[in-house]
C-alpha positions as CSV (number, residue, x, y, z in Angstrom):
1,X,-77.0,-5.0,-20.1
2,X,-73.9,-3.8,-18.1
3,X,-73.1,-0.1,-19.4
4,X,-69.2,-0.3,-20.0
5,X,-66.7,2.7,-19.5
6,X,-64.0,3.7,-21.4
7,X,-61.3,5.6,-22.0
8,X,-60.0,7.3,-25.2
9,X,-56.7,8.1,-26.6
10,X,-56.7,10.6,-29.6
11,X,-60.2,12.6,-29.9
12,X,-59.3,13.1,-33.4
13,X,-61.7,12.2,-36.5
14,X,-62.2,8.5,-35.1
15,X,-62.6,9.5,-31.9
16,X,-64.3,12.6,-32.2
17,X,-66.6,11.4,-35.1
18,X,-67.0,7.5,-34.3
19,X,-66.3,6.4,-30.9
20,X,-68.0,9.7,-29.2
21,X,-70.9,9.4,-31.3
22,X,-71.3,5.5,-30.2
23,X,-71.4,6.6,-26.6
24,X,-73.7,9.6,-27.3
25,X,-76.4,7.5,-29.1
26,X,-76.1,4.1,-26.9
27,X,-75.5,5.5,-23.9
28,X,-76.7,2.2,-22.2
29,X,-73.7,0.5,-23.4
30,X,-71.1,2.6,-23.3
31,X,-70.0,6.0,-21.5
32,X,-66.6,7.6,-22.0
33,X,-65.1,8.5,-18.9
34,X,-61.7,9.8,-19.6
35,X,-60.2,11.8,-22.7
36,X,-56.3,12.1,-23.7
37,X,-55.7,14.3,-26.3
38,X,-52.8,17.1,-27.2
39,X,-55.2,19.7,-28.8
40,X,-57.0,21.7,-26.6
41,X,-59.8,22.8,-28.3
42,X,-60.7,19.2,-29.2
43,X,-60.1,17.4,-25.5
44,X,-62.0,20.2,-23.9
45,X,-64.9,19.8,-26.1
46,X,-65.0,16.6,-26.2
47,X,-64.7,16.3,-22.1
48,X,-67.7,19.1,-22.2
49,X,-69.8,17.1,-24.4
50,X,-69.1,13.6,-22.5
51,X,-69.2,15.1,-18.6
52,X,-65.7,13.6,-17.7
53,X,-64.9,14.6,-14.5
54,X,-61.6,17.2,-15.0
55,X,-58.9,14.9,-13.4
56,X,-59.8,12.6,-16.1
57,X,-59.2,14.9,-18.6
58,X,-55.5,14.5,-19.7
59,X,-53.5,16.1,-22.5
60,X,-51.3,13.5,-23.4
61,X,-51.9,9.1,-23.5
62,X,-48.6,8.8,-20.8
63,X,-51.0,10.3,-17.9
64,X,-53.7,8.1,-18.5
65,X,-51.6,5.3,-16.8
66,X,-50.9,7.5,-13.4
67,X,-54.1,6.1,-11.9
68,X,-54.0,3.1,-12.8
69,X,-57.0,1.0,-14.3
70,X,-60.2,3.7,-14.7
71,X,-62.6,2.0,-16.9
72,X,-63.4,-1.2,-18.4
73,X,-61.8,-0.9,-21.6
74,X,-59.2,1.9,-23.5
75,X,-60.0,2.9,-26.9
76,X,-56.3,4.0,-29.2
77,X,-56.9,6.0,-31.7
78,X,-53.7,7.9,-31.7
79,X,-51.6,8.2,-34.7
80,X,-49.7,4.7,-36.0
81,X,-46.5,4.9,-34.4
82,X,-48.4,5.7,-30.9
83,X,-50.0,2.6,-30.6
84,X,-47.8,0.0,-29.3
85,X,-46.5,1.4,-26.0
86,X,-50.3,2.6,-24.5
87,X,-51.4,-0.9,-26.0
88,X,-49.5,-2.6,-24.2
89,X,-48.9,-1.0,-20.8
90,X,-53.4,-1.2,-21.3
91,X,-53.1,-5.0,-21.3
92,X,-51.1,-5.1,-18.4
93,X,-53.2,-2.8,-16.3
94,X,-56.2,-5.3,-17.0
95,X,-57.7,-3.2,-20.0
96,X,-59.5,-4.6,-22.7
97,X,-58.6,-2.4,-25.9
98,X,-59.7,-1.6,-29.0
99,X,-56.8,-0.7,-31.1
100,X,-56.8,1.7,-34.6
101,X,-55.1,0.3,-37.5
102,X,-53.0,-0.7,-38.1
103,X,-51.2,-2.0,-35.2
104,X,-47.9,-0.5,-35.3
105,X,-45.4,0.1,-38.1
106,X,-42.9,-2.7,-36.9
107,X,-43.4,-6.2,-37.6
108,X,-41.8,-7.1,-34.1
109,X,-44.2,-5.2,-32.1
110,X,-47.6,-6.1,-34.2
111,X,-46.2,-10.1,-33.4
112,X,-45.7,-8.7,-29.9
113,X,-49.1,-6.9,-29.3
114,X,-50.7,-10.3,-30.9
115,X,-48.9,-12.7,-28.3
116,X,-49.4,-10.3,-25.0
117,X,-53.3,-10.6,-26.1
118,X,-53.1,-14.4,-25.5
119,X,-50.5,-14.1,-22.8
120,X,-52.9,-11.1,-20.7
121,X,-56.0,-13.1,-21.6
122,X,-56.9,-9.5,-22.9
123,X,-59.8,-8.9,-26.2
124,X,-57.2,-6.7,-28.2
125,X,-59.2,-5.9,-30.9
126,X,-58.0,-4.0,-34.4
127,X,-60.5,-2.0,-36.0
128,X,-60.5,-3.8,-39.3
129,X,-64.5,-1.9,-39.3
130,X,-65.2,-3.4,-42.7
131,X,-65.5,-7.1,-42.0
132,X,-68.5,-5.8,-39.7
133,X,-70.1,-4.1,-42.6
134,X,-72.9,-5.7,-44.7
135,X,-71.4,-5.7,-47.5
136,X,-68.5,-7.7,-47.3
137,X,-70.5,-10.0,-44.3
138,X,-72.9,-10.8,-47.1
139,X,-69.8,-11.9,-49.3
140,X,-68.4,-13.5,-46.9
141,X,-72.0,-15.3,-45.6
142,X,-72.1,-16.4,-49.8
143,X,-68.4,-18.0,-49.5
144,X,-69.3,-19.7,-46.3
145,X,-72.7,-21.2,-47.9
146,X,-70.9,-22.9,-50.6
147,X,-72.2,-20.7,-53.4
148,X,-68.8,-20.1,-55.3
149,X,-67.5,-23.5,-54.2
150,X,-63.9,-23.3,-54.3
151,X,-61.7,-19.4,-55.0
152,X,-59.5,-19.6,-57.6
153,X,-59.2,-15.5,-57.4
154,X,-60.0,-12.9,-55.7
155,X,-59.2,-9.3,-57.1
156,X,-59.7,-6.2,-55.0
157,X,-59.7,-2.2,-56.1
158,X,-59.1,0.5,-53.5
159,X,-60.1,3.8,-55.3
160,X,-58.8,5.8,-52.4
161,X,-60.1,9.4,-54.5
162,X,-58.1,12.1,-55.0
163,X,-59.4,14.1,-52.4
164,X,-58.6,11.9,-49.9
165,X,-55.1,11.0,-51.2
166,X,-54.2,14.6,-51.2
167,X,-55.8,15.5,-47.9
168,X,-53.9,12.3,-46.1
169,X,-51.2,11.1,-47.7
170,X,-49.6,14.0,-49.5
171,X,-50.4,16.8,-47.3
172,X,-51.9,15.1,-44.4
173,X,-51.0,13.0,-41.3
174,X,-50.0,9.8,-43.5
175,X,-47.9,11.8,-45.9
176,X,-44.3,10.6,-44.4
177,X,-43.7,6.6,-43.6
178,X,-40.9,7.7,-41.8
179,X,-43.3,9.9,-39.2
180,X,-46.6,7.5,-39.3
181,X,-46.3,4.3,-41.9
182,X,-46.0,3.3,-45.7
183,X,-49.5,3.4,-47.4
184,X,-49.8,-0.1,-48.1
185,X,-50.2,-0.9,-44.1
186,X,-51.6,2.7,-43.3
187,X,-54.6,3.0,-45.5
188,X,-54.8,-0.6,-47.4
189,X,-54.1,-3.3,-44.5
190,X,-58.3,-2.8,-44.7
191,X,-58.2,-4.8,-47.8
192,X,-55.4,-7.0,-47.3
193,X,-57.3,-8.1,-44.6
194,X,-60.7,-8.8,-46.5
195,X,-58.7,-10.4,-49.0
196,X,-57.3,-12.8,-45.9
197,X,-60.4,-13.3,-44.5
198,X,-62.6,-14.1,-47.1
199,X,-59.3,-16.2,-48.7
200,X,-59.6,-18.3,-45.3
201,X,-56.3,-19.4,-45.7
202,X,-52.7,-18.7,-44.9
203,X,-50.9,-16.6,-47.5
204,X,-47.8,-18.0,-48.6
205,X,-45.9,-15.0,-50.9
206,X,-46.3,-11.8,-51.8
207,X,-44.7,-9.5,-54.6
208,X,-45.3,-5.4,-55.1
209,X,-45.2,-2.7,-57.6
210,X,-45.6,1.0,-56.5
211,X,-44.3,4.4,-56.6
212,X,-45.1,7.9,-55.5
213,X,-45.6,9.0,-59.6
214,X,-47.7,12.4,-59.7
215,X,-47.7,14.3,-56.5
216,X,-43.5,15.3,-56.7
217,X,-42.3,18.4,-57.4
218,X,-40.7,18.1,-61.0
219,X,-44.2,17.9,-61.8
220,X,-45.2,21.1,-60.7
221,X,-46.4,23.1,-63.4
222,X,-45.4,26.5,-64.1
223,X,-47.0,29.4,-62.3
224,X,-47.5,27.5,-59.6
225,X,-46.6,28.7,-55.9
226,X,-45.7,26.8,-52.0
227,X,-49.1,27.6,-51.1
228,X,-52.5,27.3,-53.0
229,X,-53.6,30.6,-51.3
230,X,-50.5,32.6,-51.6
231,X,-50.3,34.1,-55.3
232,X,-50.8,30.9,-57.3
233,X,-51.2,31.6,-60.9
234,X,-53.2,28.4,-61.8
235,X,-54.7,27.4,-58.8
236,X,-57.9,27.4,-60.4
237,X,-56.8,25.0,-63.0
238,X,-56.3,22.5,-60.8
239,X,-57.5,19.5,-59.4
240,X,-56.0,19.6,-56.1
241,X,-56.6,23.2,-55.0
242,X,-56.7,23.4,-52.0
243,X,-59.2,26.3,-51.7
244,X,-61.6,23.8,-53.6
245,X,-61.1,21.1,-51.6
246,X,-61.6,22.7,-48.2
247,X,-63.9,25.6,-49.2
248,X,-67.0,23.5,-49.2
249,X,-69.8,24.9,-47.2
250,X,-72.3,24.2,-45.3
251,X,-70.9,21.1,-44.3
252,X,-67.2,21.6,-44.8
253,X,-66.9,17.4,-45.3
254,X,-62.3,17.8,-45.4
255,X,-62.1,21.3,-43.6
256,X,-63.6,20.0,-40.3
257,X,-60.2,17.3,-40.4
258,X,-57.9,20.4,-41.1
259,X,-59.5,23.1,-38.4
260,X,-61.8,23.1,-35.5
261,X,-62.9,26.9,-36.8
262,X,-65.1,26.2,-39.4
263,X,-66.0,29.7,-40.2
264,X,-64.4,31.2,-43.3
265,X,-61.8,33.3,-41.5
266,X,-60.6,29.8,-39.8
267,X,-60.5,27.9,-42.9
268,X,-58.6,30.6,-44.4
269,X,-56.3,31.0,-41.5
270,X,-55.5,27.2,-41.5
271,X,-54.9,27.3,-45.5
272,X,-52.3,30.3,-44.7
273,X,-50.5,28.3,-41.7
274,X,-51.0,24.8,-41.2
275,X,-49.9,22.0,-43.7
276,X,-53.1,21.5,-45.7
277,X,-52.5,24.8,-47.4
278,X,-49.4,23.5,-49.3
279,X,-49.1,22.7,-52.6
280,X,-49.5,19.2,-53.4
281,X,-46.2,19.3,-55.6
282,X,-44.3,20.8,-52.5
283,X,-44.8,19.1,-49.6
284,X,-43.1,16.5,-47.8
285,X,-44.7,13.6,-49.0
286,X,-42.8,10.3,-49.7
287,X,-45.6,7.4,-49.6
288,X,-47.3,5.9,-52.6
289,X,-49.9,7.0,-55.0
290,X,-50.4,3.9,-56.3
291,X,-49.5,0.4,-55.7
292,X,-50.2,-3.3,-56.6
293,X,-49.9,-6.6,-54.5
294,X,-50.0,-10.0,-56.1
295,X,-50.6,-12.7,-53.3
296,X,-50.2,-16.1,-53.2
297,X,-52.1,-18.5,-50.8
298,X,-51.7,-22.2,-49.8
299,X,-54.1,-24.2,-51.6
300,X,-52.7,-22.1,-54.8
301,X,-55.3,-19.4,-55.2
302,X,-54.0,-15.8,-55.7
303,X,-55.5,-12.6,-55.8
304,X,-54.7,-9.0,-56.8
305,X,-55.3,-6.0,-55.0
306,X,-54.7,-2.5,-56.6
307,X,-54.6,0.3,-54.7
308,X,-55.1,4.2,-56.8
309,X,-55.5,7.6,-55.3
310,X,-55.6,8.8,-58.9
311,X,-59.4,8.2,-58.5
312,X,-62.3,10.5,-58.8
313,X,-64.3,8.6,-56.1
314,X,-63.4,6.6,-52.8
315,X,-64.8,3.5,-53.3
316,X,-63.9,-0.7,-53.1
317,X,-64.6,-2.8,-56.3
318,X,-64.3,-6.6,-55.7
319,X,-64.5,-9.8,-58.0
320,X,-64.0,-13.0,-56.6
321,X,-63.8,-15.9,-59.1
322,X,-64.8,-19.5,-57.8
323,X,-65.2,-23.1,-59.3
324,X,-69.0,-22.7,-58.6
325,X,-70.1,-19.0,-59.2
326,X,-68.7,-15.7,-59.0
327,X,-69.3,-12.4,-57.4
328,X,-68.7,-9.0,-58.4
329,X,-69.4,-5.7,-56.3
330,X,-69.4,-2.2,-55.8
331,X,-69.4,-1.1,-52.1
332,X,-70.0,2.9,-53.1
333,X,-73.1,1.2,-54.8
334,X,-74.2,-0.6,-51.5
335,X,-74.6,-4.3,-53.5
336,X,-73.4,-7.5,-55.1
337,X,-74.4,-10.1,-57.9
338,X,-73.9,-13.4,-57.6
339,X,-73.5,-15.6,-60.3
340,X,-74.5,-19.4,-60.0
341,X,-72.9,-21.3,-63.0
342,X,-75.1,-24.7,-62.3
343,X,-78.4,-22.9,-62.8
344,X,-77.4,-19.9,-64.8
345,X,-78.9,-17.3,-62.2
346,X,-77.6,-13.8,-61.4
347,X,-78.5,-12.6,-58.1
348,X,-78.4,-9.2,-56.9
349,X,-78.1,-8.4,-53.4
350,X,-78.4,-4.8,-51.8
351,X,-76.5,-3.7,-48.7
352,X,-76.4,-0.4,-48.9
353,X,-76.2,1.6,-45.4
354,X,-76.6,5.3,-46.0
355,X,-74.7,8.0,-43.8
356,X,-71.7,5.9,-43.3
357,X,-68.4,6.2,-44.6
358,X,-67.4,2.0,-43.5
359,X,-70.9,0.8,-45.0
360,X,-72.7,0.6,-41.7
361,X,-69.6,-1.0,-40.0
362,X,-68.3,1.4,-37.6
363,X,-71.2,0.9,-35.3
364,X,-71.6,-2.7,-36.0
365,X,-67.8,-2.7,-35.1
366,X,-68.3,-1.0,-31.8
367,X,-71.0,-3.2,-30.3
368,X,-69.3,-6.1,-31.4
369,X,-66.4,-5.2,-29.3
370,X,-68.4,-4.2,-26.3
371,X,-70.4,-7.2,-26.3
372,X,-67.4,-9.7,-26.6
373,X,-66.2,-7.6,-23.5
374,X,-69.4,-8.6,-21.6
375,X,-69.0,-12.6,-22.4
376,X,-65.7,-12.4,-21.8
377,X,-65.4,-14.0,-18.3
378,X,-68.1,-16.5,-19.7
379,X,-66.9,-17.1,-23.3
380,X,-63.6,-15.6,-24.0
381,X,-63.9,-15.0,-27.7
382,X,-61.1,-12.8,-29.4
383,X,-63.8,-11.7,-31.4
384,X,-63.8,-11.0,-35.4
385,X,-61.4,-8.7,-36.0
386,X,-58.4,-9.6,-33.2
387,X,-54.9,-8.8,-32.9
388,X,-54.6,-13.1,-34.3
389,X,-56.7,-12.3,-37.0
390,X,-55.5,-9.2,-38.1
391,X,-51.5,-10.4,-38.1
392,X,-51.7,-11.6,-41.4
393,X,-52.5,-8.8,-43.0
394,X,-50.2,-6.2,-41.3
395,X,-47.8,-9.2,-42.3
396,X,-48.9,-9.0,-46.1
397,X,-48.5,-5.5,-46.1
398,X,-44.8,-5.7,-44.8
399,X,-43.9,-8.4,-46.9
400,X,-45.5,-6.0,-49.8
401,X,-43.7,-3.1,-48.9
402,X,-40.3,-4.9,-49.0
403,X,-40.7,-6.2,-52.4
404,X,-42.1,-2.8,-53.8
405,X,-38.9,-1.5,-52.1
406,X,-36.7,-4.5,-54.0
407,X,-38.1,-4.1,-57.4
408,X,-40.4,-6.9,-57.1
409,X,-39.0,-9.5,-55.5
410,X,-41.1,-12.2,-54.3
411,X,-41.2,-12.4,-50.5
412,X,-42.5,-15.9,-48.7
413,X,-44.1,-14.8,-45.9
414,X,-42.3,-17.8,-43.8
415,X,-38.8,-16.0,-44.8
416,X,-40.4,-12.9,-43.8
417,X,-41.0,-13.3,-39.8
418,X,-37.9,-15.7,-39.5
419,X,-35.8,-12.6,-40.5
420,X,-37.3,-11.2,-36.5
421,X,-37.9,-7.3,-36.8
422,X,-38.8,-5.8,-39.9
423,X,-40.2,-1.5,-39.6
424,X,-41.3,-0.1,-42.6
């Protein structure tokens, strides 16, 4: 097996956490050889821990290009609307690239990163990690052997957890569409795309309800103050403190997101200064806290998906109703039962992976990708989760963002990409 090189955009939680950690456990298939990244701290460790040679070491994605191709393949993991310009100027240079999701907050470019794939002959994979997981592969492996016959429905929970919703998307890097993207694409194009891919079928409309409902500052209660830290009269009272959230040792599972200085002092410091210090009901937030997408597809099955980060955990509850049997699952719990209507028998099926926030996907993802690159010359496969197959959903998620934004209205998703650019 050809060991593959690579080179990374963004050593932030992906890269640090998930793509680093790839290359430091299979280090037979893949080596990093060059790090972009604007934070010091985290490109200097990260080049320490991976040996890359110090004119490889760059501080921001534009000098990666100087030299030209480096390495087999460039991993993106910079933030949404920093993905379309290095994805494509990587294509061109001969790269095959991994891309975060979702692809880019403009409808124009994700259609335009799809057809320079095809026109490059370039893998230009989107890290849609939970189609790899076994979970929803077992799902899909049920739908595939016939054992629901035909979907009439599918509906789909995100339980995004409050935790996560505050840390992200009111105080966080996804807190503003106008900086990074709405929610619905940001955090949820995961689901729309399940929903897609286990649909196996075009989806035909889409209609949206949603609003930002809790996390606003009318609904800050009294006492309260701009910072969680800085005299708050009932910070302890609530849910969202910051000090509880990222005051969580040994492991520290938010702080290490917020701060590279892990010690007390450093959380403290980055409570006092940085953004996830602020007051949940005073921060710059516009995205959603919860929404729901009705879809309709073109044999006439539908499905719901509901997205909350009004949840106590993080978690994905599915049920998928079929003419033959029926499925219902719990990916926190790690399984699924399957219900056969013929014979009357309910079958559970575990799939738990322990230790991994994707259900054993991220990995699964990663060698995927690396072995597609491989085959490629041989057997140019787009693989499972390409820029092709992941248009849809960043096209369900537009199409559901526009209607949330028109009170509902029903969007065909034919209308949709005649109407040519569409940023959201």
């Amino acid at each position: 097996m050809r060991t593959l090189t690579a080179v990374l955009l963004g050593a932030g939680s992906r890269g640090r956490y998930i793509y680093g950690p790839y290359a430091e456990k299979f280090p037979n298939e893949l080596k990093i050889v060059a790090v972009a990244e604007p934070d010091d701290e985290r490109r200097n460790r990260f080049a320490e821990i991976h040996r890359i040679a110090p004119e490889h070491v760059y501080d921001s994605w534009e000098k990666v290009f100087d030299q030209g191709q480096i390495a087999d393949v460039m991993i993106i993991a910079t933030l949404d609307r920093m993905h379309y310009i290095p994805a494509m100027k990587a294509m061109e240079l001969g790269y095959h690239v991994m891309l975060e999701k979702p692809m880019s907050p403009s409808m124009e470019e994700c259609i335009e990163l799809e057809q320079a794939s095809l026109r490059y002959k370039r893998l230009l994979v989107v890290t849609h990690v939970l189609r790899y997981s076994p979970f929803w592969s077992g799902i899909k492996k049920c739908i595939e052997d016939g054992e629901l016959g035909t979907i009439g429905t599918i509906q789909l929970t995100e339980n995004v957890g409050y935790m996560h919703m505050t840390h992200s998307y009111v105080r966080g890097n996804w807190r503003n569409s106008e900086e990074t993207s709405p929610m619905i694409l940001a955090k949820s194009c995961h689901d729309l795309d399940l929903i897609s891919w286990l649909m196996n079928q075009p989806c035909t409309s889409v209609s949206s309800y949603g609003s930002l409902l809790h996390f606003r500052a009318e609904n800050a209660p009294e006492g309260s103050a701009d910072r969680c830290i800085n005299g708050c009269e009932v910070e302890k009272e609530c849910a969202f403190s910051a000090m509880k959230i990222y005051i969580q040792p040994p492991e520290h599972p938010w702080a290490r997101y917020m701060t590279n200085d892990l010690s007390q002092e450093g959380i403290l410091k980055a409570l006092k200064e940085g953004p996830w210090g602020r007051c949940v009901y005073r921060c710059d937030n516009n995205v959603v806290d919860h929404q729901v997408v009705n879809m309709e597809f073109e044999n006439g099955a539908n499905a719901s998906f509901i997205m909350s980060g009004l949840t106590q955990s993080g978690t994905r509850r599915v049920q998928i109703m079929g003419t033959q049997g029926e499925i219902i699952g719990d990916m926190d719990k790690g399984s699924f039962t399957l219900y056969r209507y013929v014979s009357g028998e309910k079958v559970e099926i575990g799939c738990n992976v322990e230790g991994d926030g994707h259900g054993g996907g991220d990995d699964r993802m990663v060698s995927s990708f690396l072995r597609n690159v491989r085959q490629f010359d041989s057997n140019p496969s787009q693989g499972l989760t390409s820029a092709t197959a992941s248009l849809q959903s960043h096209l369900i998620a537009f199409a559901s963002e526009h209607s949330r934004l028109n009170a509902g209205q029903a969007v065909k998703l034919s209308d949709l990409q005649k109407k040519g650019q569409m940023s959201v």
